[in-house]
C-alpha positions in Angstrom: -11.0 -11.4 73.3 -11.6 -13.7 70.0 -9.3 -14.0 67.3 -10.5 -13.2 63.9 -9.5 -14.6 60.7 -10.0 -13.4 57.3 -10.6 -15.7 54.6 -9.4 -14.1 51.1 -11.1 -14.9 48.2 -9.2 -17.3 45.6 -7.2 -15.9 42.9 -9.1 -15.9 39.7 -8.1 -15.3 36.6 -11.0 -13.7 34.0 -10.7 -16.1 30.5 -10.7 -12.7 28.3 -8.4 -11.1 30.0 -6.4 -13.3 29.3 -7.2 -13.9 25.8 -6.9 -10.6 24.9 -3.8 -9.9 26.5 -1.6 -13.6 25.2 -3.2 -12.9 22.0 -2.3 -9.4 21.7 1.3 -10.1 23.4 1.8 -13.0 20.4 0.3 -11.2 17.6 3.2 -7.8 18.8 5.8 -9.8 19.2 5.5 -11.6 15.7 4.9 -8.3 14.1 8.4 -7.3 15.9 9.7 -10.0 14.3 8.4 -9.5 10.5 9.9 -5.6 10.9 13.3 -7.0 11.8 13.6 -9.9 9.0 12.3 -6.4 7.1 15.1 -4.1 8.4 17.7 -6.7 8.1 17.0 -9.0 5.7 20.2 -11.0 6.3 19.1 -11.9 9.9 15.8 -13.5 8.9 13.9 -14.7 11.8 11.6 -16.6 9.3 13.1 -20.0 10.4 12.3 -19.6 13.9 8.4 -18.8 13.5 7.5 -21.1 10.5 6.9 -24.4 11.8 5.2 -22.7 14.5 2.5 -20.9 12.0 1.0 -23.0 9.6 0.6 -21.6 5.8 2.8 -19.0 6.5 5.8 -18.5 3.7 7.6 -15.5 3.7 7.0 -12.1 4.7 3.6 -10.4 2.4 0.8 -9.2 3.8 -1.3 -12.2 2.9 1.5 -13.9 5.6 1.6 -11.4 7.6 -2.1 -10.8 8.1 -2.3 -14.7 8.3 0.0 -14.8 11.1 -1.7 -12.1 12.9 -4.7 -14.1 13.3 -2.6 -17.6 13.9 -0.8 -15.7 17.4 -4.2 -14.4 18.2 -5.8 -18.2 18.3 -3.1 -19.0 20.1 -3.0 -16.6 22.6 -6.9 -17.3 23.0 -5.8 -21.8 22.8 -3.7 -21.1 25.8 -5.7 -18.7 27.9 -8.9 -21.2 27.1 -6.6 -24.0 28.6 -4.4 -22.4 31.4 -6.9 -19.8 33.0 -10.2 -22.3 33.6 -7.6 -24.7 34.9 -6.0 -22.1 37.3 -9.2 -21.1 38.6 -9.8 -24.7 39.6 -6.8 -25.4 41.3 -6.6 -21.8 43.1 -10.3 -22.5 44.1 -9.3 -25.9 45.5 -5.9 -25.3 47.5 -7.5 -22.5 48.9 
C-alpha cells in the first residue's frame, strides 16, 4: 500500500476581481459618507475624506462624481499592487 499526497494548487487571486470589488467597496462607502454629511449636516465627515481625495471641496456633484472616480483608482492602485504580489508569494511558499 502507497501513500498518496495531493498537492493543491496555490491560492491566486484574479487582478479584476479585485479591482472591481476595492473599487466598488471605496467608491459605496464614500458615497455613504456624502449622504450622511447630507442627512446631518452638523456631523460632516468632509474632514475625514479630504486629504485623502485630491480636488475634492465640498459636497456637489462635480465632488461627488470626482470622488467616485478617485476610490475607484484607488481601489484598482491597491488591487494592481497587493494581488500580483500575493500571487507570487502564495506561488512560492507553496
Amino acid at each position: 500500500m502507497t501513500l498518496q499526497t495531493t498537492t493543491f494548487p496555490a491560492p491566486h487571486i484574479p487582478i479584476r476581481a479585485l479591482g472591481w470589488s476595492l473599487g466598488l467597496f471605496l467608491a459605496i462607502t464614500y458615497t455613504v459618507c456624502v449622504l450622511f454629511d447630507l442627512a446631518f449636516p452638523g456631523e460632516s465627515m468632509t474632514g475625514l475624506w479630504a486629504p485623502l481625495l485630491p480636488w475634492v471641496e465640498g459636497i456637489s456633484l462635480g465632488s461627488y462624481v470626482l470622488g467616485v472616480i478617485e476610490t475607484l483608482i484607488y481601489g484598482w492602485f491597491v488591487a494592481l499592487i497587493f494581488a500580483p504580489l500575493f500571487n507570487l508569494f502564495a506561488e512560492r511558499m507553496r
